[in-house]
C-alpha positions as MATLAB code, in Angstrom:
seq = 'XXXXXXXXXXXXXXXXXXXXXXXXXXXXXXXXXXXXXXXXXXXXXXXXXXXXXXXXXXXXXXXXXXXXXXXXXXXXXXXXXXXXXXXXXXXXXXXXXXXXXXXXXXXXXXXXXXXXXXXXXXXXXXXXXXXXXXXXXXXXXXXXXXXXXXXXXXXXXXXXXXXXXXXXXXXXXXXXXXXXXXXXXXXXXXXXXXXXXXXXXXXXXXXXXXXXXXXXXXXXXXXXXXXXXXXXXXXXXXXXXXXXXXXXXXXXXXXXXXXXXXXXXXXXXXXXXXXXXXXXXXXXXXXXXXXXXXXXXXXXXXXXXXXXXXXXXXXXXXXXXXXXXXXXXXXXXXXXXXXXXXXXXXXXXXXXXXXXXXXXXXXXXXXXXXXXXXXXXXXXXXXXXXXXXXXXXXXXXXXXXXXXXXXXXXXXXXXXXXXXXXXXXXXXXXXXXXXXXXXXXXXXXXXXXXXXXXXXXX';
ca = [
       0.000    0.000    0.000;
       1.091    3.696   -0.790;
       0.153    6.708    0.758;
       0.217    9.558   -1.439;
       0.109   10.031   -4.945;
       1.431   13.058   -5.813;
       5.138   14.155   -8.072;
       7.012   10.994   -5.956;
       3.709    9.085   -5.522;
       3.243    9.078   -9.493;
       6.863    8.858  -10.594;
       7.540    5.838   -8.422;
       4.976    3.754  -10.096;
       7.409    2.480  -13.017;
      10.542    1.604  -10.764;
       8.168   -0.367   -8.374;
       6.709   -2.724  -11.377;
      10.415   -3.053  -12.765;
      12.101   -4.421  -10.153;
       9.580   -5.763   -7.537;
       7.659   -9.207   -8.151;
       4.397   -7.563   -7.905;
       0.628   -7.327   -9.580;
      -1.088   -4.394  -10.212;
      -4.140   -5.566   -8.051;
      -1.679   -6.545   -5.189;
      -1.033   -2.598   -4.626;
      -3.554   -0.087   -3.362;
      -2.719    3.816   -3.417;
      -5.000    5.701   -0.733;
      -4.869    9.484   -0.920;
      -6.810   12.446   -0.138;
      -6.995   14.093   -3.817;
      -6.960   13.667   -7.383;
      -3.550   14.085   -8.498;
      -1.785   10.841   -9.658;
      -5.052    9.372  -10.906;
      -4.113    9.302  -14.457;
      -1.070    7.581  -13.664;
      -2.933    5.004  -11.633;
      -5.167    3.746  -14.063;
      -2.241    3.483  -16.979;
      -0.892    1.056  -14.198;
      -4.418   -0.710  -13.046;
      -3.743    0.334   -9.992;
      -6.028    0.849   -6.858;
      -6.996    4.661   -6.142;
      -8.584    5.069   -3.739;
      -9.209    8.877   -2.270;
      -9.813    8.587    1.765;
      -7.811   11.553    3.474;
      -6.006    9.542    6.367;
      -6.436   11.371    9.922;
      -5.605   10.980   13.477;
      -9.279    9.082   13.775;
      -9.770    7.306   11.089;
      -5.417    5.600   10.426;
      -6.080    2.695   11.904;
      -9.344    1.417   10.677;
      -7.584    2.192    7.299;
      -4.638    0.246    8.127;
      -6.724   -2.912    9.235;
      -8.798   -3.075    6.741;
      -5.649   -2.987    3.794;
      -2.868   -4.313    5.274;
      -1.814   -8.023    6.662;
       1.202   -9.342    8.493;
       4.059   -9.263    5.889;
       2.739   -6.821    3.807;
       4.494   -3.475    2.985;
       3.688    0.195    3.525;
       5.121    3.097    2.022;
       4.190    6.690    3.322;
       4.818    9.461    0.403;
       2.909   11.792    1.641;
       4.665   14.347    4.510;
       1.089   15.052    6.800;
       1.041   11.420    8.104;
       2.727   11.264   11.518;
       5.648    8.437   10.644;
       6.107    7.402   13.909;
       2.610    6.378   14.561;
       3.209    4.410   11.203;
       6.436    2.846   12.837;
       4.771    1.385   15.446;
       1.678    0.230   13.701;
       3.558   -1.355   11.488;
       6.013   -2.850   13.937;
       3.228   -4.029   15.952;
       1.531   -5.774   12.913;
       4.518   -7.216   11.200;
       4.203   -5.057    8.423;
       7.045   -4.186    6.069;
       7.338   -0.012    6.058;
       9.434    2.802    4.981;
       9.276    6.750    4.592;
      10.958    9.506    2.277;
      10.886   11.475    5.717;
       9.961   11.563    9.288;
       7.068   13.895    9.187;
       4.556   14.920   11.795;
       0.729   15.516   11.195;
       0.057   18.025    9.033;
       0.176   21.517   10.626;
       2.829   20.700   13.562;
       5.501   21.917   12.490;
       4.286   25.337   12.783;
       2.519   24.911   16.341;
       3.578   27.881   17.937;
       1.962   26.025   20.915;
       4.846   23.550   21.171;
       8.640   24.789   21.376;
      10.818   25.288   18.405;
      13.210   22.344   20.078;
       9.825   20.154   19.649;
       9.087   21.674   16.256;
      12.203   20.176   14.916;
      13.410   16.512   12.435;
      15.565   16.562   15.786;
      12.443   15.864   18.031;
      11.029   13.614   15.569;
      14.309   11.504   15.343;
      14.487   11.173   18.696;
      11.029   10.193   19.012;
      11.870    7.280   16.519;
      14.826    6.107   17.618;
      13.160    4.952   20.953;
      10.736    3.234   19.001;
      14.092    1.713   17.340;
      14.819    0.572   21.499;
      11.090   -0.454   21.748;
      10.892   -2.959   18.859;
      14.291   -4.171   18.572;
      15.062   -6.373   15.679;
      11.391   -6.704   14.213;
      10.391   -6.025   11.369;
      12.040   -3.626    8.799;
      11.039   -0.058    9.172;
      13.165    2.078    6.854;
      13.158    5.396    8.024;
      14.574    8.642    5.588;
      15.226    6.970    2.221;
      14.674    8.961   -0.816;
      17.730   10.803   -2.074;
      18.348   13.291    0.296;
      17.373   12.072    3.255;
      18.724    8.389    2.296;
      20.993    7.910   -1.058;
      23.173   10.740    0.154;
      24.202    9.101    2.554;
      25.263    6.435    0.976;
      27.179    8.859   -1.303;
      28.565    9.946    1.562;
      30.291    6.882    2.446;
      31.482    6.042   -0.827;
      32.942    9.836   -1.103;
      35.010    9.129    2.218;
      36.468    5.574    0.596;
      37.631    7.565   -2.851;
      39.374   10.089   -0.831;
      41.206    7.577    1.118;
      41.971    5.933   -2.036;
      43.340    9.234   -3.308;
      45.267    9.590   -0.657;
      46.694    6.273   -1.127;
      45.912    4.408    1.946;
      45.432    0.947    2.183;
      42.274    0.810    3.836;
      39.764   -1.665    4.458;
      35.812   -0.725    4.103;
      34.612   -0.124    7.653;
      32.177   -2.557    8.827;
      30.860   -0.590   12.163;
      30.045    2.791   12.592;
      32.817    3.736   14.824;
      34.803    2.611   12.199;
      33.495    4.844    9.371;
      33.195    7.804   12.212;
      37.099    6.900   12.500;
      37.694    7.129    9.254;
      36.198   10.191    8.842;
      38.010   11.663   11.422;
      41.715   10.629    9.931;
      40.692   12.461    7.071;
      40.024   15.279    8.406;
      36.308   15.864    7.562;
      35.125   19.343    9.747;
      31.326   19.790    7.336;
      29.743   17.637    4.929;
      27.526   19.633    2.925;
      24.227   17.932    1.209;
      24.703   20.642   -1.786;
      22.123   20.528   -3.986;
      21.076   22.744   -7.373;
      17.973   22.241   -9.652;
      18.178   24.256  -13.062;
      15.153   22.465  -14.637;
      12.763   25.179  -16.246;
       9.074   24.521  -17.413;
       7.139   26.296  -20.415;
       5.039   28.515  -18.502;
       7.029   30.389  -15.591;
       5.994   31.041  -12.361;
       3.003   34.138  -12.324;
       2.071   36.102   -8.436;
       0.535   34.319   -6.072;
       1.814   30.643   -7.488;
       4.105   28.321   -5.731;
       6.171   26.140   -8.084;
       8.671   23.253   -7.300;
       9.954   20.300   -9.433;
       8.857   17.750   -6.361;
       6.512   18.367   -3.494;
       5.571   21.518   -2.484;
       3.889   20.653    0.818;
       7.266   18.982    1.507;
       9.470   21.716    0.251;
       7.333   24.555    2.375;
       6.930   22.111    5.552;
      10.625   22.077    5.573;
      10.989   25.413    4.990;
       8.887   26.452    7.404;
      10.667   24.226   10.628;
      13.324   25.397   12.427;
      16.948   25.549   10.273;
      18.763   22.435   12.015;
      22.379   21.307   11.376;
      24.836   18.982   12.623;
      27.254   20.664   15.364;
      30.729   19.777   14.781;
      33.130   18.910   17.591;
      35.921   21.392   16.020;
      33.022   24.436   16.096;
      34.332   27.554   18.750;
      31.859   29.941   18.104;
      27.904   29.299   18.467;
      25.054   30.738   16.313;
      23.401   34.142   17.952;
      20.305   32.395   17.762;
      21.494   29.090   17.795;
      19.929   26.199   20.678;
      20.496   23.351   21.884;
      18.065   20.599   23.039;
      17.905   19.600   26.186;
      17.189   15.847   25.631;
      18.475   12.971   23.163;
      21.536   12.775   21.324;
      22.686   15.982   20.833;
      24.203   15.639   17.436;
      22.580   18.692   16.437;
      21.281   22.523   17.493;
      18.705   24.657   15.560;
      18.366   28.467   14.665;
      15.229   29.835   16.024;
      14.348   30.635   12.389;
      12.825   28.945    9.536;
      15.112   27.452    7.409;
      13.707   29.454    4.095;
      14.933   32.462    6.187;
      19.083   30.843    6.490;
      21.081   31.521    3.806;
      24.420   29.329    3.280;
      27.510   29.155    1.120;
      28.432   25.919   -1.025;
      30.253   24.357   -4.491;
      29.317   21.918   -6.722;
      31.182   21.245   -9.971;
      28.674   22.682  -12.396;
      27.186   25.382  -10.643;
      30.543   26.103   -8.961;
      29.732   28.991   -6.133;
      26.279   29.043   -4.778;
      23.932   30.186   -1.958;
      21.152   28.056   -0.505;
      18.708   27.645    1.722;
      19.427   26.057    5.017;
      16.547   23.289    4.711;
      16.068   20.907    7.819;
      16.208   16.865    6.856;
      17.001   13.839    9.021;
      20.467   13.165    7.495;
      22.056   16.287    8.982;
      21.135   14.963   12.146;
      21.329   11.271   11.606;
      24.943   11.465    9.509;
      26.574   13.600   12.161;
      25.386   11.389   14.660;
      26.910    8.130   12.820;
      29.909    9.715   12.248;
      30.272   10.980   15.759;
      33.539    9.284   17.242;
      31.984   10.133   21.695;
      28.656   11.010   22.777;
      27.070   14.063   24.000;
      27.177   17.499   23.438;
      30.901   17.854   23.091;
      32.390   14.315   21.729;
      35.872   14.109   20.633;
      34.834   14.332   17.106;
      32.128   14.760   15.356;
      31.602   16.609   12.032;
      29.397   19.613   10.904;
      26.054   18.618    8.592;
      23.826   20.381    6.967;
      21.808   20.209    3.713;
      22.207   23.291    1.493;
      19.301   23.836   -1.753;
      19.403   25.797   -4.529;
      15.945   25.134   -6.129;
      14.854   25.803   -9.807;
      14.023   29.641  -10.161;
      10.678   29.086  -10.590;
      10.916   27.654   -6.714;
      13.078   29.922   -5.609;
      10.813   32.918   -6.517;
       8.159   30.815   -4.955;
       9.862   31.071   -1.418;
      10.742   34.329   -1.802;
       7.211   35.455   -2.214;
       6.473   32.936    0.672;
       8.439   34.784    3.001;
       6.931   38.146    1.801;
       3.704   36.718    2.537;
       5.288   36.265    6.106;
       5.124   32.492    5.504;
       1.386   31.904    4.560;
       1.679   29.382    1.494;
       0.364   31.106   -2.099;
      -2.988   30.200   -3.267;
      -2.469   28.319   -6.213;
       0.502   25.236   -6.173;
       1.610   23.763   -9.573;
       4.265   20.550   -9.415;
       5.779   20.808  -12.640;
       7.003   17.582  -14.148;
       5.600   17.222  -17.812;
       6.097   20.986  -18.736;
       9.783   20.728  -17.600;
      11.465   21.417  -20.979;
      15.357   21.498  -19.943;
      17.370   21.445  -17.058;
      19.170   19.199  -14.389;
      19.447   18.377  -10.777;
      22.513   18.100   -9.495;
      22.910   16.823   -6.150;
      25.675   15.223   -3.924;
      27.708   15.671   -0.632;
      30.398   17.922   -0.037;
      33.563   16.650    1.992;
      35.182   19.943    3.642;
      38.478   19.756    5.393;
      40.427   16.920    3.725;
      44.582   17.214    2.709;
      43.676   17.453   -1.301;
      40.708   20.567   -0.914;
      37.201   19.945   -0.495;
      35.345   16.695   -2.401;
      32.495   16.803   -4.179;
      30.604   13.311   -4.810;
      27.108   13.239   -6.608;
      24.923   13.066   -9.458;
      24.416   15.318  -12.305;
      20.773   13.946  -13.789;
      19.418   16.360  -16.768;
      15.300   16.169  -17.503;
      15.771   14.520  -21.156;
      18.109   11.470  -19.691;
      15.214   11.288  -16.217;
      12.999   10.508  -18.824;
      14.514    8.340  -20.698;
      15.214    6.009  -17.761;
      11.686    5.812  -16.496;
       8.714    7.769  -17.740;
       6.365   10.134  -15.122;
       9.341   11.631  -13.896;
      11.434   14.771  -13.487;
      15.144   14.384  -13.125;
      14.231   15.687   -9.273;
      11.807   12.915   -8.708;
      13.661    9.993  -10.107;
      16.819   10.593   -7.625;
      13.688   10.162   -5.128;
      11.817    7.318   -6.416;
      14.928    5.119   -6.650;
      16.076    6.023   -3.264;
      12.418    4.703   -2.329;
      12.777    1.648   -4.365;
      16.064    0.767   -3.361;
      15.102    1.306    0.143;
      11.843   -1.337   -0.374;
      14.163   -4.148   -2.247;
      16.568   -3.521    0.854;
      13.888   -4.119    3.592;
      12.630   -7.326    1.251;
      16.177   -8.875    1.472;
      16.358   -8.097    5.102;
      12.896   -8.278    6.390;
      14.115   -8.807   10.566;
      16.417   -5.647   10.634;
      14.037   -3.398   12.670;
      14.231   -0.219   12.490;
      16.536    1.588   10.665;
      18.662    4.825    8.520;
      20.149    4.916    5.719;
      23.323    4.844    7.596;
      22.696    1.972    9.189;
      22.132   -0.248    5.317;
      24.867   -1.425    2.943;
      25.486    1.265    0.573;
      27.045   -0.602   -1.803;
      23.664   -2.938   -2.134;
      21.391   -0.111   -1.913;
      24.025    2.327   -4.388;
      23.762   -1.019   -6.891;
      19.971   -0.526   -7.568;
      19.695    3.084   -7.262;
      22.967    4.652   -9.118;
      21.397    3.756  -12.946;
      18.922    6.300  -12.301;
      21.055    9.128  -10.879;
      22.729    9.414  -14.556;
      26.748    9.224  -13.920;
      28.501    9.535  -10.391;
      30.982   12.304  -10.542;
      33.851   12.778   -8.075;
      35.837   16.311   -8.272;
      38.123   18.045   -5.771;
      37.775   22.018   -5.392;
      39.974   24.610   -3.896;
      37.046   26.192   -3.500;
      36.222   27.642    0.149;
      33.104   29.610    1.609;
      36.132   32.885    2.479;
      37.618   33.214   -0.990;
      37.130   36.703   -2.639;
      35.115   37.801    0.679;
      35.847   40.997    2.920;
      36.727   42.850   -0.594;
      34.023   44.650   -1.353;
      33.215   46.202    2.122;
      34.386   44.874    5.847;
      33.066   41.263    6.634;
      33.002   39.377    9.420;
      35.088   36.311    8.338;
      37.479   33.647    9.355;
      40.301   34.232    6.262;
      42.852   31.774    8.150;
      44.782   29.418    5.211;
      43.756   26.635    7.501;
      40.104   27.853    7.452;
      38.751   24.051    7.139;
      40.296   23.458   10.035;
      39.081   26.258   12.543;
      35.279   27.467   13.154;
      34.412   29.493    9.952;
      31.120   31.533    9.402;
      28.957   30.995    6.210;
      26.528   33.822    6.517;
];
């Protein structure tokens, strides 16, 4: 079963009939609107529009699922957690492109910003992870970014050992891999991230566009920036926090992330500025790679996911936050109308001996479509980050629940990587302080060592 039928919903459709033993009357899709209908039917798929809420889940669960069936939530209003433990409970298979709260919590000024966060929602699932033990697979975070990019990230971290020319072993623990890591020198991984795909008719006032969903994109937006803190990070954000319970892997800004602003490179776009966006790997990657525990472990790098979306998007959020954060009137996901363009998205390795790494995919519209139809170059890095993540959890159906980090990459990177158009690997000298405090005076850290010491990227 599949909640959810919208960009990701629609586009994931092709991948699921390609390389999962299934029948199109062994799947139902339950949703709360049209969209994705079309696609449904050219499948023979179940559609069946019943907007899931807080009284009505369960009698919808019982009445489609069975013990060893499998459940994938697309949509980002469902509460995952309560998902998790149904599932768990029932022996059903499951796994999320997020960890999402009910729709409308994540801007509850009645609860705290620290409770508004992917932080507090994390936290919340990992002690279902203590609860259930090693059940039934839960896959928690796996599209691209959460989930394949962190995979990427692991493979990035072998190829610059490689470069480097150690003879090194791949880690099989994560205090290995946090190790390994650390010899190299990693201070901030960067989830970097620039879409330059352009439809036929532009955005017009009063319209919110994206290339993938827009109810995820604002959602996002709209929670509290939240990073990764690094164990080699002297100086704290202004209005920086941390929370007072769980792991402490991360702090949060008490501002939305659309608001935060941050530096990064990739290859083709070279120099960029993005949005500080909120998503479970910045947490859940500095967390794995955390060689300690607590607030101040002996190492532990910096994480954060920085997006550059299409132009059509980015005027979108724009005129979001001139709207003081009350979501346009009229929403168009653009996938068809895309007429050229390309997403390119990957991880950033700052701080090791050869400059910073950059390890990702660079997936243009004409070649997403190519490779599977009903998609956008955006949505296919999801949909086989989804995929990979369900034939993962059907090979290992007694892992519990689990992250991306937790998986093998090089199993999960084997079924996704065809879709993500050519892996590319490239070093930069390229750092967030070069050709800054020219113009007028800033307030920056122009040390040669910079990648070693606490740098600002305002």
């Amino acid at each position: 079963m599949i909640l959810g039928c919208g960009v990701i919903g629609q586009g994931i459709l092709p991948l699921i009939f390609r390389h999962i033993d299934i029948r199109p009357d062994q799947m139902t899709i339950i949703t709360s609107d049209q969209r994705g209908i079309d696609v449904a039917k050219y499948y023979e798929v179940r559609f069946v529009i019943n907007p899931i809420t807080t009284s009505n889940y369960q009698v919808i669960l019982n009445e489609a699922l069975s013990t060893g069936d499998f459940l994938v939530n697309l949509t980002c209003d469902f509460e995952t957690n309560l998902l998790v433990d149904y599932c768990a409970e029932h022996g059903v298979l499951f796994l999320d492109s997020g960890i999402d709260s009910w729709f409308g919590e994540s801007t509850d000024v009645s609860l705290t910003v620290s409770r508004r966060s992917s932080y507090s929602l994390r936290e919340q699932a990992m002690k279902l992870k203590a609860k259930w033990g090693r059940g039934t697979t839960s896959v928690l975070a796996h599209g691209a970014n959460p989930g394949i990019v962190s995979h990427l990230v692991k493979r990035a971290l072998l190829n610059m050992a490689r470069d480097e020319g150690r003879p090194i072993e791949v880690p099989v623990t994560r205090l290995a891999w946090a190790q390994l890591s650390q010899s190299l020198g990693i201070r901030v991984i960067h989830v970097a991230e620039r879409d330059t795909q352009i439809p036929t008719m532009r955005k017009v006032a009063g319209e919110f566009v994206n290339t993938w969903s827009i109810d995820g994109l604002v959602g996002e937006g709209l929670q509290p920036a939240e990073l990764g803190w690094g164990s080699h990070e002297k100086q704290f954000p202004d209005d920086g926090e941390r929370h007072d319970f769980g792991c402490q892997a991360a702090i949060f800004l008490n501002r939305p992330g659309a608001s935060v602003r941050m530096r990064t490179w990739l290859p083709l776009a070279g120099p960029q500025i993005g949005f500080l966006i909120t998503h479970n790997e910045s947490i859940s990657l500095a967390s794995y790679l955390t060689v300690g525990t607590g607030a101040n472990p002996e190492y532990r790098p910096t994480v954060h996911y920085v997006y550059h979306p299409c132009d059509d998007a980015l005027l979108s959020m724009h005129e979001l936050q001139e709207r003081n954060w009350v979501l346009q009137e009229t929403q168009r996901a653009i996938t068809d109308e895309i007429i050229s363009g390309i997403d390119e998205l990957g991880v950033l390795l700052i701080g090791g001996r050869k400059g910073v790494y950059w390890f990702g995919s660079r997936l243009e519209i004409h070649e997403a479509r190519k490779l599977a139809p009903f998609n956008s170059a955006t949505s296919l890095q999801v949909v086989s980050g989804v995929v990979a993540g369900m034939i993962w959890s059907i090979r290992h159906p007694n892992s519990g629940i689990v992250e991306a980090e937790e998986m093998d990459f090089e199993e999960v990177l084997a079924i996704a990587e065809p879709y993500w158009g050519k892996l590319v690997g490239q070093y930069s000298q390229w750092n967030p302080v070069t050709g800054r405090n020219t113009l007028f005076p800033e307030d920056v850290d122009a040390d040669d060592h910079w990648q070693f010491k606490n740098f600002r990227v305002l």
